[in-house]
KEKE-3310 file (N, C-alpha, C; in steps of 0.2 Angstrom, whole numbers, plus 5000, padded with zeros to 4 digits):
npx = (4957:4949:4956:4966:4957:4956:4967:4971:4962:4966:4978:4974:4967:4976:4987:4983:4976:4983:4993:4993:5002:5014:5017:5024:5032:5042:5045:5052:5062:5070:5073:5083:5092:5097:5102:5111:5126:5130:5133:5141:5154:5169:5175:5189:5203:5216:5226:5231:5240:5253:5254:5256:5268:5276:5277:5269:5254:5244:5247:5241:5232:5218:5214:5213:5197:5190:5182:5185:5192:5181:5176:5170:5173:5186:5184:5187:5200:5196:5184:5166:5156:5163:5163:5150:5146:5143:5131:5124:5129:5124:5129:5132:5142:5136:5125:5129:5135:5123:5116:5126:5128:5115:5114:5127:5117:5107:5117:5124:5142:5150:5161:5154:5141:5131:5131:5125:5112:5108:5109:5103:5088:5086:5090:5078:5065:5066:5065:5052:5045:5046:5042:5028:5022:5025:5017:5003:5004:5003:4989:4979:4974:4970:4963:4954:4964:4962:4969:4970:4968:4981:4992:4991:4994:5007:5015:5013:5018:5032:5035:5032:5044:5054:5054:5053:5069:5071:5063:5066:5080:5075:5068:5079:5085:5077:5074:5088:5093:5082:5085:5100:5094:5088:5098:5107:5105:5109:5122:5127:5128:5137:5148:5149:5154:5164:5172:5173:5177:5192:5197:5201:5193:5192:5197:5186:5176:5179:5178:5165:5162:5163:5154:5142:5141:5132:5118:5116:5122:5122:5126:5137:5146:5146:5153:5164:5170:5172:5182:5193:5196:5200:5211:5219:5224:5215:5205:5197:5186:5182:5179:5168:5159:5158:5151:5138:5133:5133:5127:5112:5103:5094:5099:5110:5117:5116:5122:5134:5139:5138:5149:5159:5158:5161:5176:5178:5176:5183:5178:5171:5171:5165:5156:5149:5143:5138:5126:5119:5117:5108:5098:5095:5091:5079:5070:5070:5061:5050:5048:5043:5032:5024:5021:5011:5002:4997:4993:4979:4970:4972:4969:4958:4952:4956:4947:4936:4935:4934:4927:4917:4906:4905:4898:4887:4883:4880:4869:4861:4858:4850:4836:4833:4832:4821:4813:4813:4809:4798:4791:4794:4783:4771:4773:4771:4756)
npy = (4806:4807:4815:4805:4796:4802:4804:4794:4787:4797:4793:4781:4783:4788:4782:4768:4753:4748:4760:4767:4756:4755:4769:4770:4760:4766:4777:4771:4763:4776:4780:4771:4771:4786:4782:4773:4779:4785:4772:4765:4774:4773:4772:4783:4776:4777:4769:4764:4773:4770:4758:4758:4765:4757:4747:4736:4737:4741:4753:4765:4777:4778:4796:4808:4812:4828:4828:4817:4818:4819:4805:4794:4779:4768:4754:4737:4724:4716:4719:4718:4726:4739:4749:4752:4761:4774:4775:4765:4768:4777:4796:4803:4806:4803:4798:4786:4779:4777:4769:4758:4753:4749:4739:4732:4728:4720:4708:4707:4708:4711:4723:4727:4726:4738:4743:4727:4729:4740:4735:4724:4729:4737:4726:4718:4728:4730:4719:4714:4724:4722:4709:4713:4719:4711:4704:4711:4711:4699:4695:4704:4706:4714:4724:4739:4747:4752:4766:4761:4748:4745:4750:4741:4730:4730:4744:4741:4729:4730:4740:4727:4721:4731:4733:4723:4717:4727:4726:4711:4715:4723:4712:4701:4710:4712:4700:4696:4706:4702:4689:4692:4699:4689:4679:4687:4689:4676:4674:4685:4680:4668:4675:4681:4669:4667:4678:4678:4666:4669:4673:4685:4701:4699:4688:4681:4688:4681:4667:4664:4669:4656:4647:4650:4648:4638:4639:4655:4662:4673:4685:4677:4680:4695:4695:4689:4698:4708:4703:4699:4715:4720:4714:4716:4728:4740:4753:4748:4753:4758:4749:4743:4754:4752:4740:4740:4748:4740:4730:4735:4735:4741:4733:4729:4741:4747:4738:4740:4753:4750:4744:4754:4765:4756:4753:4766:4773:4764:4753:4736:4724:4711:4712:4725:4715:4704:4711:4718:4706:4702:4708:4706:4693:4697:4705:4698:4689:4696:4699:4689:4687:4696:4693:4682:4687:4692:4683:4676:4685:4687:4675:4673:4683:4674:4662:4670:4671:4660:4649:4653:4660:4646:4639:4647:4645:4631:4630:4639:4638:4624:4630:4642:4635:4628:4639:4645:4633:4632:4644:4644:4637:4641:4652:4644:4641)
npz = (5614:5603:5593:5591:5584:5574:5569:5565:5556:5544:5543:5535:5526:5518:5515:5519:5525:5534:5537:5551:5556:5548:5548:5561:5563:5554:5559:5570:5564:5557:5571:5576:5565:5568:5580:5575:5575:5586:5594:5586:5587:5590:5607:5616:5622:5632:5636:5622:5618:5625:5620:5608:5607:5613:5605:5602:5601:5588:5575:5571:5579:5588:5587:5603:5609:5613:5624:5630:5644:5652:5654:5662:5666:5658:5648:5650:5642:5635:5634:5629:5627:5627:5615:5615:5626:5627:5626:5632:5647:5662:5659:5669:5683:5695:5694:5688:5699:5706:5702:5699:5713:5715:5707:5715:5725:5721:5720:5707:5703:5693:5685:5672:5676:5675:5663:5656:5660:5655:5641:5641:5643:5631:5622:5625:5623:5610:5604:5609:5604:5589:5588:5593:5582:5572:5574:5573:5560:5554:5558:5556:5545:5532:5540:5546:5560:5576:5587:5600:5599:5591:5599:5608:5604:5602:5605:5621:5623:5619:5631:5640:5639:5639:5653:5659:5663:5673:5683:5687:5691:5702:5710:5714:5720:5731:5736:5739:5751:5758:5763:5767:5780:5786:5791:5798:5811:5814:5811:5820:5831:5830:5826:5839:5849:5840:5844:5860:5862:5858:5848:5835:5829:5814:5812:5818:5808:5797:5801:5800:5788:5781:5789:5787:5773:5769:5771:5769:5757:5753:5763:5767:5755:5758:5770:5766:5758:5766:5773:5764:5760:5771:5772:5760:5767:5767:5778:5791:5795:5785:5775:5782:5783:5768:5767:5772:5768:5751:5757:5760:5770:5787:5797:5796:5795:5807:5815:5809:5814:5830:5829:5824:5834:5848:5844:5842:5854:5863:5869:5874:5862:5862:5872:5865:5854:5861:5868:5856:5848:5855:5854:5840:5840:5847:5838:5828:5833:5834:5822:5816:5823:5818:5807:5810:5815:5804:5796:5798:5794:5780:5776:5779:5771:5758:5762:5760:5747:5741:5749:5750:5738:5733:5741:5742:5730:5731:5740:5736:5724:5719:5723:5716:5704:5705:5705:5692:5686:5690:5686:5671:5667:5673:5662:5650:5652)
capx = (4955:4946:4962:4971:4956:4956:4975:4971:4958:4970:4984:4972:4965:4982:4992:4979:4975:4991:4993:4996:5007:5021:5020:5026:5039:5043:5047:5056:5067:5071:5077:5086:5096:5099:5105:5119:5132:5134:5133:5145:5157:5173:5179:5197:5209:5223:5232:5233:5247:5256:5256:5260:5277:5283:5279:5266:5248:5244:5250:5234:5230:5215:5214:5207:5193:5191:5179:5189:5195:5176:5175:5168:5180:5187:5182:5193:5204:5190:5176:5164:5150:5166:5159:5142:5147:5141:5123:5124:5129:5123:5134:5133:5144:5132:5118:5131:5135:5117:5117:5132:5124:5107:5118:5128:5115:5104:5120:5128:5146:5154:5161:5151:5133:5126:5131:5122:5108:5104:5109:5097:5082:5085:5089:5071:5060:5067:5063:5047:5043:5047:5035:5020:5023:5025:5010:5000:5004:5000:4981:4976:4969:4968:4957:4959:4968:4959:4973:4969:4972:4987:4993:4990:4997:5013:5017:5013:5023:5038:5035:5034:5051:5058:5055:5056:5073:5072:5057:5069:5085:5073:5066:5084:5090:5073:5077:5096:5092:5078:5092:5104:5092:5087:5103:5109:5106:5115:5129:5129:5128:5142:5153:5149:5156:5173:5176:5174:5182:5199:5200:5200:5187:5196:5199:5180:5173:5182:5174:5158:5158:5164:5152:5138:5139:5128:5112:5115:5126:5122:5127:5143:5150:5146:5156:5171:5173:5175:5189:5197:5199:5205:5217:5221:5227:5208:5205:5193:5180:5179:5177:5161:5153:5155:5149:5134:5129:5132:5117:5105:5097:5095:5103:5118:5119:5116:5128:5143:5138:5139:5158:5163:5158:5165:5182:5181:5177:5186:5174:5173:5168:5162:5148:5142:5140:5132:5120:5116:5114:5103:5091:5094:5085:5071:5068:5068:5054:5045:5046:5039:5025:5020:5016:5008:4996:4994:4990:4974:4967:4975:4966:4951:4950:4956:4941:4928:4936:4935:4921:4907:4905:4903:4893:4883:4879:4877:4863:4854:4857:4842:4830:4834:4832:4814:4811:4814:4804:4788:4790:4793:4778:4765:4773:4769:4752)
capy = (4800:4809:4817:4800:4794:4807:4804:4785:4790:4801:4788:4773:4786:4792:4775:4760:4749:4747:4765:4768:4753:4757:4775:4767:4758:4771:4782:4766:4765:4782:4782:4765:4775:4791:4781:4770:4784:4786:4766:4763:4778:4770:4777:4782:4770:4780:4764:4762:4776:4766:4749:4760:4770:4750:4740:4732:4739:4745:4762:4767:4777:4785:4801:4805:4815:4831:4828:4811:4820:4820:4801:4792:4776:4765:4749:4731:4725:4710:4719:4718:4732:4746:4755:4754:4764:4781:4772:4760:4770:4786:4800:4809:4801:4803:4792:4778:4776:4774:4760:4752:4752:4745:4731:4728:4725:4714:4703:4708:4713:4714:4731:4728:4726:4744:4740:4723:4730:4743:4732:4719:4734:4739:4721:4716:4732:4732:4712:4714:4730:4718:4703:4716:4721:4707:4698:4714:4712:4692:4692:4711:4704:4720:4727:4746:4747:4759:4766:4758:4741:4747:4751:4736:4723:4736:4746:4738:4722:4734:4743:4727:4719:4737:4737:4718:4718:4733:4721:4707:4718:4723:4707:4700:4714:4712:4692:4696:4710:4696:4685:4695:4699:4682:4678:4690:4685:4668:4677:4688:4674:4665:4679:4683:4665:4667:4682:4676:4663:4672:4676:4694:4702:4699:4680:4678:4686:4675:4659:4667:4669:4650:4642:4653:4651:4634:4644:4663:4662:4682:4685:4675:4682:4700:4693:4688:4702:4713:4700:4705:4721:4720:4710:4721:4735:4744:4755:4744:4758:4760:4742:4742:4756:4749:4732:4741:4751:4735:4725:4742:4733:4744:4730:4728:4747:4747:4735:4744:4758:4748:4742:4757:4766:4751:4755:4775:4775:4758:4748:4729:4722:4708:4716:4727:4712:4702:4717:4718:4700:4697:4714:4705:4690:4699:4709:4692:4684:4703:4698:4681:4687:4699:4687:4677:4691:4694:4677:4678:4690:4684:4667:4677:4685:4667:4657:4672:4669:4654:4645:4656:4656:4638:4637:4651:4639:4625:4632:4643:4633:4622:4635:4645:4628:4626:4644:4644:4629:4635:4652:4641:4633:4648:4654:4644:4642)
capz = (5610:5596:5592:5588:5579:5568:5565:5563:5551:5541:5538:5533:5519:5514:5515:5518:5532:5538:5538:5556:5558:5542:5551:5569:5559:5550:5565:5574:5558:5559:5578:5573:5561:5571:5587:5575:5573:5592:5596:5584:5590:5596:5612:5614:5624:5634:5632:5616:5614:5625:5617:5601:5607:5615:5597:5603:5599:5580:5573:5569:5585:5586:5592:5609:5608:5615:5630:5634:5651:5656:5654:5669:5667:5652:5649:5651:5632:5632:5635:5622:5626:5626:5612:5615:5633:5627:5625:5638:5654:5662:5661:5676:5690:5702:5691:5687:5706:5710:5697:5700:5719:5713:5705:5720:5730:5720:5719:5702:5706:5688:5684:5668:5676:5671:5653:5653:5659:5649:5635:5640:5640:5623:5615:5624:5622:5602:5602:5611:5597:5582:5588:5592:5576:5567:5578:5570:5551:5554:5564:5555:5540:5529:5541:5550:5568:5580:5590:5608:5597:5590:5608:5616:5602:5598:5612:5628:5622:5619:5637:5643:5636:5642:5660:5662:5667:5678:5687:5686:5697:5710:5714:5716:5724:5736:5738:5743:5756:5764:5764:5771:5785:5791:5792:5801:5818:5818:5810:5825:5837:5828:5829:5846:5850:5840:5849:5866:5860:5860:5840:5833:5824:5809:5810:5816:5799:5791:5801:5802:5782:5778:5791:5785:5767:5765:5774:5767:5755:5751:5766:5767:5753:5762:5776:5764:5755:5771:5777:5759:5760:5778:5773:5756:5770:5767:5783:5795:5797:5777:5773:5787:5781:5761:5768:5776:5757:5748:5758:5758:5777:5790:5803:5795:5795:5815:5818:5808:5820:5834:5830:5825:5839:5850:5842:5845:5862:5865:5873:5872:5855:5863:5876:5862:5852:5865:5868:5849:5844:5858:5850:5835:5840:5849:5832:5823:5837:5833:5812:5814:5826:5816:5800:5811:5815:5797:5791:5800:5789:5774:5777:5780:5762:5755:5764:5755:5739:5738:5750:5751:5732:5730:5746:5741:5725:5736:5745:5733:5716:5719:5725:5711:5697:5705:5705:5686:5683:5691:5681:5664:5667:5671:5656:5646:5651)
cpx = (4953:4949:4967:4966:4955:4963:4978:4968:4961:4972:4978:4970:4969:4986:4988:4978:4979:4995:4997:5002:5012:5021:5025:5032:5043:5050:5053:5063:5072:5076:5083:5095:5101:5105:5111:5126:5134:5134:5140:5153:5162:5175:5188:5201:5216:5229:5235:5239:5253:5258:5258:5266:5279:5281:5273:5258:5249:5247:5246:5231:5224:5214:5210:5203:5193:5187:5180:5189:5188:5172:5175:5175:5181:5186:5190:5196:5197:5181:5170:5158:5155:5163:5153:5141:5142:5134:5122:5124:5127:5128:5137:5136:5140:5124:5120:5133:5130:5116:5121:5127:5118:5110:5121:5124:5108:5109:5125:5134:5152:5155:5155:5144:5127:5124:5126:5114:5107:5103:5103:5089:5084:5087:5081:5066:5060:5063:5056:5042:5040:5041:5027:5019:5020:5017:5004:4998:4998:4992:4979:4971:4967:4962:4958:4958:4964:4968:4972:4973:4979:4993:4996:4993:5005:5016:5019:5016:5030:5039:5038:5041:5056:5060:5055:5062:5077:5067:5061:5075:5082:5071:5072:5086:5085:5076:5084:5095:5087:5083:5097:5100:5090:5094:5109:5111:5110:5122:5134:5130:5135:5148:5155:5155:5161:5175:5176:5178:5193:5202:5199:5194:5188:5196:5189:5174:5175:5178:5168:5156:5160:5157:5144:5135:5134:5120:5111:5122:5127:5126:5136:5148:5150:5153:5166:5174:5176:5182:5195:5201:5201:5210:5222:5224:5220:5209:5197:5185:5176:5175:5169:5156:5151:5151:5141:5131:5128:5125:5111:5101:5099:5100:5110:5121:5120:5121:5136:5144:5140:5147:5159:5163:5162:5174:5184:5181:5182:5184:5175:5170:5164:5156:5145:5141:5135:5124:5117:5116:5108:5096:5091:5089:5079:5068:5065:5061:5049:5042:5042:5032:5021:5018:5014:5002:4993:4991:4981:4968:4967:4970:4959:4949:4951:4948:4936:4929:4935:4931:4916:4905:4901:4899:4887:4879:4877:4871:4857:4852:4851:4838:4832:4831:4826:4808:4807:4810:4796:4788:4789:4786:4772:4767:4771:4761:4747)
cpy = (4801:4814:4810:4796:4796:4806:4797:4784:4793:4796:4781:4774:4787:4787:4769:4759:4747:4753:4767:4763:4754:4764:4775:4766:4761:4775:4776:4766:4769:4784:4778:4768:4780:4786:4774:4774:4785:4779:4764:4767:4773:4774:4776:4779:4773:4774:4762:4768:4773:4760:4750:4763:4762:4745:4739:4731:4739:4751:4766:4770:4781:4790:4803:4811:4821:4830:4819:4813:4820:4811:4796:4786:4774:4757:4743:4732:4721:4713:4724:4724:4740:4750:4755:4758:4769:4780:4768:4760:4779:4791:4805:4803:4799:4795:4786:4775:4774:4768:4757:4749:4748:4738:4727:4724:4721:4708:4702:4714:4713:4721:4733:4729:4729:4743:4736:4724:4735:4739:4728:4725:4734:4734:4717:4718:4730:4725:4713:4719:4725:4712:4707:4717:4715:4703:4702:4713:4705:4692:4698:4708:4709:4724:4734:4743:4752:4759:4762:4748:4741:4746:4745:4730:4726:4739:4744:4731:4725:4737:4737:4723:4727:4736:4727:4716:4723:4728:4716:4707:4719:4716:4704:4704:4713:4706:4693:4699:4704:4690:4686:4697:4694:4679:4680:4689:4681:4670:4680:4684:4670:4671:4680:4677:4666:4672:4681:4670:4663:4675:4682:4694:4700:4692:4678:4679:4681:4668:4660:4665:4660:4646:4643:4651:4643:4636:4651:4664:4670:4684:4682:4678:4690:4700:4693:4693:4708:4710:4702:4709:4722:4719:4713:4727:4741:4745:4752:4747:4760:4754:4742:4745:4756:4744:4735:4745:4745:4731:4732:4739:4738:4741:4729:4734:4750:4744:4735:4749:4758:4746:4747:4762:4763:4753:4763:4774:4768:4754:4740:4728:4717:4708:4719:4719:4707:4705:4717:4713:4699:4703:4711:4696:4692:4702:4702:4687:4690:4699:4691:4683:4691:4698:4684:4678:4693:4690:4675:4681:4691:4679:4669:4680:4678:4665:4662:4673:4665:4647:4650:4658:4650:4635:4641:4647:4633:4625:4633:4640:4630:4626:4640:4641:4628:4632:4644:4641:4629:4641:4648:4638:4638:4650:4652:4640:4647)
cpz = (5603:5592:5588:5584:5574:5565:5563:5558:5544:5539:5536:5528:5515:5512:5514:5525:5536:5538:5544:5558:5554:5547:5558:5566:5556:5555:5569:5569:5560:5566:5577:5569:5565:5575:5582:5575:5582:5596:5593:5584:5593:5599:5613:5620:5626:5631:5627:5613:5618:5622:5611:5600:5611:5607:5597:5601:5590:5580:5572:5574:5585:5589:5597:5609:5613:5622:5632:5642:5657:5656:5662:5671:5658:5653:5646:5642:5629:5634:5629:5621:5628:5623:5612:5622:5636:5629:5631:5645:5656:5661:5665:5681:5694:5699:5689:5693:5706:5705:5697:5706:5721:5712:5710:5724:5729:5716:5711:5703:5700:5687:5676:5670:5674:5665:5651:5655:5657:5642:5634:5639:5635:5620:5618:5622:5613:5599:5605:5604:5592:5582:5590:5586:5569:5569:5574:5564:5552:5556:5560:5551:5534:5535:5544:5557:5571:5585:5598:5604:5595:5595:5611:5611:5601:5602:5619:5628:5624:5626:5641:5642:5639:5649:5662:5666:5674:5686:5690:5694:5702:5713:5717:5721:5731:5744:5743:5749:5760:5767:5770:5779:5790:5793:5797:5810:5822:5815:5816:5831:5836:5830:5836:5850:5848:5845:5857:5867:5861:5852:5840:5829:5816:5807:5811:5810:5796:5794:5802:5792:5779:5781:5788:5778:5763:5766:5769:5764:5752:5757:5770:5762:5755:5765:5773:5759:5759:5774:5771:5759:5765:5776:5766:5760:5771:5774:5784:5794:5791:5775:5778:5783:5774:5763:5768:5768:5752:5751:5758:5766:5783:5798:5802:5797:5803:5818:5815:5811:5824:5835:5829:5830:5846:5850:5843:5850:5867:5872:5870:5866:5857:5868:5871:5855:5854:5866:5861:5847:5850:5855:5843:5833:5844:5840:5826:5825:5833:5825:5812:5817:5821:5811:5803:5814:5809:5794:5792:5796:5781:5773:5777:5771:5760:5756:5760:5751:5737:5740:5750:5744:5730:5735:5744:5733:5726:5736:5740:5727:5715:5716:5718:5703:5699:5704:5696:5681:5683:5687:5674:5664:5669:5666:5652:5647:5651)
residu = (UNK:UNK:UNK:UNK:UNK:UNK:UNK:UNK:UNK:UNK:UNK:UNK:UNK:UNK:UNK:UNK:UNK:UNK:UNK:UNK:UNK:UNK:UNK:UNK:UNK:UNK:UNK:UNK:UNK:UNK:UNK:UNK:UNK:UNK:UNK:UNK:UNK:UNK:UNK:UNK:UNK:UNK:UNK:UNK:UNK:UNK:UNK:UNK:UNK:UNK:UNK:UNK:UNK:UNK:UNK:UNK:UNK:UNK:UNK:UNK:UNK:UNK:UNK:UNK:UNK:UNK:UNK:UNK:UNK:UNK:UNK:UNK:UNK:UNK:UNK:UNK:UNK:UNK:UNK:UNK:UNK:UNK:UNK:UNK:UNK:UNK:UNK:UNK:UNK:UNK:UNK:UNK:UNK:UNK:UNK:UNK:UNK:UNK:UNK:UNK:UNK:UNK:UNK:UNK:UNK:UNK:UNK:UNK:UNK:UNK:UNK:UNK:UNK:UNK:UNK:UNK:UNK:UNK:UNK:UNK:UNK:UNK:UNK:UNK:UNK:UNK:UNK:UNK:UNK:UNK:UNK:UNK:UNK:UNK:UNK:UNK:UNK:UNK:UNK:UNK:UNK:UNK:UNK:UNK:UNK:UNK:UNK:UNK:UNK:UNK:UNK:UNK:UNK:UNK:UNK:UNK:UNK:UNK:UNK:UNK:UNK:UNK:UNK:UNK:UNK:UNK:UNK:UNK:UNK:UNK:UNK:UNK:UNK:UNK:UNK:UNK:UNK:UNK:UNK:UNK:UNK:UNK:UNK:UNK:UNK:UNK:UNK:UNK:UNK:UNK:UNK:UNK:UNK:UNK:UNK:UNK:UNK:UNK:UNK:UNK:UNK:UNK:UNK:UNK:UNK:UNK:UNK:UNK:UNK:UNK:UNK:UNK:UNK:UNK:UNK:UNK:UNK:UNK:UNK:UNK:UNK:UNK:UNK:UNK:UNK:UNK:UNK:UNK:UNK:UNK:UNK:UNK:UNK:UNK:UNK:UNK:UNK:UNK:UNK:UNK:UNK:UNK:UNK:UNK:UNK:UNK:UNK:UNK:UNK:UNK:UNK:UNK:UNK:UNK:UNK:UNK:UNK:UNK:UNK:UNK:UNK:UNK:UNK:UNK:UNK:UNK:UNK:UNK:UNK:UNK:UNK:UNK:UNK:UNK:UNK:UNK:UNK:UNK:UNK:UNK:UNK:UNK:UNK:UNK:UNK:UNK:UNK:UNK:UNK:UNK:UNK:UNK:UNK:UNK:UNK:UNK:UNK:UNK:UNK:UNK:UNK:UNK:UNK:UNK:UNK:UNK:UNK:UNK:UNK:UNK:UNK:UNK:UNK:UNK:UNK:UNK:UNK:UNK:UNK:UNK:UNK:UNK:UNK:UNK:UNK:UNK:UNK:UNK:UNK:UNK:UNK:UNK:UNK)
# end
């Protein structure tokens, strides 16, 4: 700390009272600058040598750069964050799965999703910057900034505009997975029915995910995007265990186990479902009890925050006023 006021102390002697904030600025500038030459970077477009050997495209083609071949994908004709790609997504295969991933399974299932959230980080952190900033010049008054103030009207604004939308995916992605898990159970019951019923596995996703989808609409569309890819030719076993990464819950993840297991050793679909939806309503009776032993304790903190205070004023308020007045009164005689 007596490092930064020594170098807060510096710039307010060397520049003025706004010393350290023109240097922040300065530095922001700076980065601003740096980072336009690879924002602004167009990336190169296989396609566009075809649409320029049929007529169709420009003739103006650019050329593809030498580390094209290590390009993860390419983006749509209308998609307006392509050349900000470089910037916008990670570049290890393995760190743009775990992203796409995060995204599917807080319910964003655009191929763009990565993009619009980094985007949204850096046009809120930048916009969050700019109003610390400006809130700074406005309220200073010529006067000097200690660094801790500095910080705290300037940075932690831009912090948190940065990590807001990261705050934002997970709770969504939280919300959907609770979702998906309450729902769960009467999904399993419902199917249990078609297939006993006489329908296939195949036809009862399908009327599992329509009847479903006023309740646990996260959850319905799960259901229908595995009938989908069924019905796209997708192998059964693939579709299960994507269904089961897209929700991220442990039970769906047990119960694609259970069918495919079911289908290896070719036992009945309908006994391991029975078996498993009735474990997936004891599990559900278990979750309720066990918020219904927590409230208890919950309700216990509440009631000493919030009556024994005002009873403890109650009580002693008086005795304490009368206290006071007999004291005022030896005093002043």
């Amino acid at each position: 700390m007596e490092f930064l006021n020594n170098i807060n102390n510096t710039l307010i002697d060397a520049i003025g009272p706004l010393g350290p904030l023109v240097v922040v600025g300065g530095l922001g500038l700076v980065l601003v600058l740096v980072a336009l030459p690879l924002l602004l970077k167009k990336r190169f477009d296989p396609m566009d040598k075809f649409r320029a050997s049929s007529g169709v495209g420009p003739k103006n083609i650019v050329k593809e750069p030498k580390d094209s071949k290590h390009a993860l994908r390419f983006g749509a004709k209308n998609d307006k964050l392509d050349k900000f790609a470089t910037f916008l997504e990670p570049q290890k295969a393995e760190d743009l799965t775990a992203a796409r991933l995060k995204m599917l399974q807080a319910g964003y299932k655009s191929k763009d999703a990565v993009r619009t959230f980094h985007a949204a980080q850096f046009i809120l952190g930048i916009s969050a910057l700019i109003l610390g900033v400006a809130y700074t010049i406005l309220t200073n008054n010529g006067e000097a900034m200690t660094p801790v103030k500095l910080a705290m009207t300037v940075i932690v604004p831009g912090g948190i505009g940065y990590y807001l939308p990261q705050y934002w995916v997970e709770r969504r992605r939280q919300t959907r997975q609770q979702e998906i898990m309450d729902g769960f159970p009467d999904a399993l019951d419902m199917m249990l029915v078609c297939v006993e019923a006489g329908q296939s596995l195949d036809q009862s996703i399908i009327r599992v995910s329509r009847e479903i989808r006023a309740g646990f609409p996260a959850l319905a569309d799960e259901y229908e995007m595995v009938a989908q890819e069924i019905k796209a030719g997708k192998d059964r076993t693939t579709v299960l265990r994507d269904m089961s990464e897209r929700a991220g819950v442990p039970d769906v993840s047990s119960f694609v186990t259970v069918l495919i297991q079911s289908a290896t050793f070719g036992t009945s679909i309908a006994d391991a479902l029975r078996v498993y939806a009735s474990e997936m309503r004891d599990k559900r009776v278990m979750r309720a009890e066990e918020k219904a032993n927590k409230l208890p304790t919950k309700l216990t903190l509440c009631t000493m925050m919030f009556t024994v205070p005002p009873l403890l004023l109650i009580m002693i308020g008086p005795s304490i006023y009368e206290i006071s007045n007999v004291l005022g009164k030896m005093t002043g005689l």
